[in-house]
C-alpha positions in Angstrom: -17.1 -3.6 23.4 -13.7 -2.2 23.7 -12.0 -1.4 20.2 -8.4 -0.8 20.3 -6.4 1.7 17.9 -5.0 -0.3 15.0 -0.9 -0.5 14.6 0.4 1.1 11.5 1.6 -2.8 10.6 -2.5 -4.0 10.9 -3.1 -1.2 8.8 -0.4 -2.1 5.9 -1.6 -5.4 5.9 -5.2 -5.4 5.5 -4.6 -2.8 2.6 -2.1 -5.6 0.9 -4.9 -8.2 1.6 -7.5 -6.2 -0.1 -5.2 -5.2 -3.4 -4.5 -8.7 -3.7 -7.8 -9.5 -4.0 -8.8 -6.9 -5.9 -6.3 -5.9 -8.1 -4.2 -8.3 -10.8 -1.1 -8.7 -10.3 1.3 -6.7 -12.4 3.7 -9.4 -12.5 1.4 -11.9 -14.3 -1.5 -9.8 -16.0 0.2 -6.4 -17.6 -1.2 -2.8 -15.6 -1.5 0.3 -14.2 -3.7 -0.2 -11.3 -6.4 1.8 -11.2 -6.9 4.2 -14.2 -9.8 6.5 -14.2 -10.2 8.9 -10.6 -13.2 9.7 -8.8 -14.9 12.5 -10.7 -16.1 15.4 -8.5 -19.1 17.1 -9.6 -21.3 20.1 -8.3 -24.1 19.7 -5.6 -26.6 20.1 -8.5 -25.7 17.1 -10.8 -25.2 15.1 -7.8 -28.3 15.6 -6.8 -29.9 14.3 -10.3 -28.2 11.6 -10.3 -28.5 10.3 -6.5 -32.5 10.4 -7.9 -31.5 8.6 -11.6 -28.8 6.1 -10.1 -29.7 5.7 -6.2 -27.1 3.4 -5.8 -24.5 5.4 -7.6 -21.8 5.8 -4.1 -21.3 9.6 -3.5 -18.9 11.6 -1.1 -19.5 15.1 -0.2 -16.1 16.9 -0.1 -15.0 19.9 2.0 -15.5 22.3 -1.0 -19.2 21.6 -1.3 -18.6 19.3 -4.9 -19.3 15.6 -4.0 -17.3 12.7 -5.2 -18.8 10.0 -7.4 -17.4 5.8 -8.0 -16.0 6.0 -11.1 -15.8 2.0 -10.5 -19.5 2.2 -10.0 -20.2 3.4 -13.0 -18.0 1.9 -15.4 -19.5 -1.4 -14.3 -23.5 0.0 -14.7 -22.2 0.5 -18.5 -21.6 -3.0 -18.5 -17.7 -2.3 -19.3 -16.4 -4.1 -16.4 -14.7 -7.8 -18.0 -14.8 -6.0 -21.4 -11.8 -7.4 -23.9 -10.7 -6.1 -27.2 -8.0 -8.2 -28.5 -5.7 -8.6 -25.9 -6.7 -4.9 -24.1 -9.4 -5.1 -21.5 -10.8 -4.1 -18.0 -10.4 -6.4 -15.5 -13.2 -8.5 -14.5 -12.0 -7.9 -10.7 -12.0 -4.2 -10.5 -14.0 -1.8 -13.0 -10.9 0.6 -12.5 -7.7 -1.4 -14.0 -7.4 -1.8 -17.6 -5.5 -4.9 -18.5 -3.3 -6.1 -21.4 -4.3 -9.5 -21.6 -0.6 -10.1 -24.1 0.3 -7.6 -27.0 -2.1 -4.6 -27.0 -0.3 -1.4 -28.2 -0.5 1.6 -26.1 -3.1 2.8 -28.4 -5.2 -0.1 -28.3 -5.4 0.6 -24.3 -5.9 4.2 -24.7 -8.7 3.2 -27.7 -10.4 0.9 -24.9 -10.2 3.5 -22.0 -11.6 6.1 -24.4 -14.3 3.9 -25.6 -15.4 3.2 -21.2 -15.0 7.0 -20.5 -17.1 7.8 -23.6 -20.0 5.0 -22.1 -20.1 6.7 -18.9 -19.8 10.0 -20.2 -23.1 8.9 -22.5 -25.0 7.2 -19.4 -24.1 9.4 -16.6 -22.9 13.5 -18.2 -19.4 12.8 -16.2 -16.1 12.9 -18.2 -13.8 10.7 -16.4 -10.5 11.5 -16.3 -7.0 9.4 -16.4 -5.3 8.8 -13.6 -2.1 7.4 -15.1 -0.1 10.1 -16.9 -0.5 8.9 -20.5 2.2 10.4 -22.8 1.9 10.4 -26.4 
């Protein structure tokens, strides 16, 4: 089987294909794509939770730490589709918090401390905002 090198243009598209499938779309549900990174933790902790959560996807990175799913686990807390008032996370992507109509700022930020406090309780890993939040 001959595989040919992709075109910059295959590329593009297949990553549009698979935002739009995954991601709302800004222009009808309020977001900020994804909002929590990929925490990267030592070798050790990695370790006890690859035995704890064998499922849980992990990267080793050229440092020695080793990347985690932060998607992953905000959806083993069961966080995933979670609404309060018109804040929630999106029920296609663990990562995106949504304002489903008039949440304040604060009731987003309230909601994205309430799923990195779950996965911090279930897992030891602080997740950490990708957005820039300012106060």
């Amino acid at each position: 089987m001959r595989v040919e090198q992709p075109r910059a243009v295959h590329v593009a598209e297949a990553v549009l294909r698979l935002r739009t499938r995954k991601l709302p779309d800004p222009a009808l549900i309020g977001n900020a794509g994804s909002f929590f990174k990929n925490p990267q933790v030592d070798a050790a902790l990695a370790a006890t939770l690859r035995m704890r959560h064998p499922g849980l996807p992990q990267w080793p990175q050229a440092d020695g730490s080793i990347k985690l799913s932060a998607a992953w686990m905000v959806e083993a807390t069961g966080c995933k589709g979670l609404r309060e008032g018109d804040a929630g996370i999106s029920e296609r992507h663990a990562l995106v918090l949504v304002n489903h109509g008039a949440a304040s700022g604060a009731q987003l930020w309230a909601l994205a401390v309430r799923v990195r406090d779950a996965v911090h309780m279930r897992f030891g890993v602080l997740l950490e905002a990708e957005p820039r939040v300012l106060p």
